[in-house]
C-alpha positions, 0 to 999 in steps of 0.5 A: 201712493203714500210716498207721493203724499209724504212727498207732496206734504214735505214740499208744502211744508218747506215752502210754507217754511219760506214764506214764513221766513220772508215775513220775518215772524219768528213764531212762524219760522219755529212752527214750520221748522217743528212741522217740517222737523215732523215729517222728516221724521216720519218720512224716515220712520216709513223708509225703516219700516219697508227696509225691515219689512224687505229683510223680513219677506227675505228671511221669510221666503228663504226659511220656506225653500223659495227659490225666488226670495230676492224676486218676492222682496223687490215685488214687495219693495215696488208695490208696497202693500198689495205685494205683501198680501200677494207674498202672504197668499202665495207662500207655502204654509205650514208650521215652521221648525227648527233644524237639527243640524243648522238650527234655522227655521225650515218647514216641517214638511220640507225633505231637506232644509234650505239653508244646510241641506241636510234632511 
């Protein structure tokens, strides 16, 4: 849903900025560049963000032993938000540890590690 928005908000401003440029006022034309400029910003920023919250569900799901981790990050990347709650209810819990072997974080419960195997 906020995509369309942002999407629907960056249109409006890009037609705003050519009705602005056919009336040739200059002061106008500045506002609807820095309007547009804004959310082209912003629209980026939020593409960053979900790219940084996808790699982040990865590593969260591997470092748990989740077999699924590529399935939960393309949950998380078409539902947004309602994905990352079902992610954060569904997740094994438990305190994270570092491996002795590999040095990644696993569960401390887990038998075995899921990134080296080793117990």
């Amino acid at each position: 849903m906020h995509r369309l928005e942002l999407v629907g908000m960056l249109l409006l401003a890009s037609a705003h900025a050519a009705a602005v440029q056919r009336g040739s006022d200059a002061a106008g034309a500045a506002s609807a560049c820095g309007c547009l400029g804004f959310f082209g910003f912003l629209i980026i920023a939020i593409i960053a963000l979900n790219i940084a919250l996808l790699i982040w569900v990865a590593r969260d799901a591997k470092s748990r032993g989740m077999d699924s981790s590529i399935l939960w990050m393309i949950l998380v990347m078409v539902t947004g938000l309602i994905g990352l709650i079902i992610y954060l209810c569904v997740r094994p819990q438990g305190n994270m540890v570092q491996c002795t072997h590999c040095g990644n974080r696993r569960l401390q419960v887990s038998a075995k590690c899921p990134h080296c195997g080793n117990a």
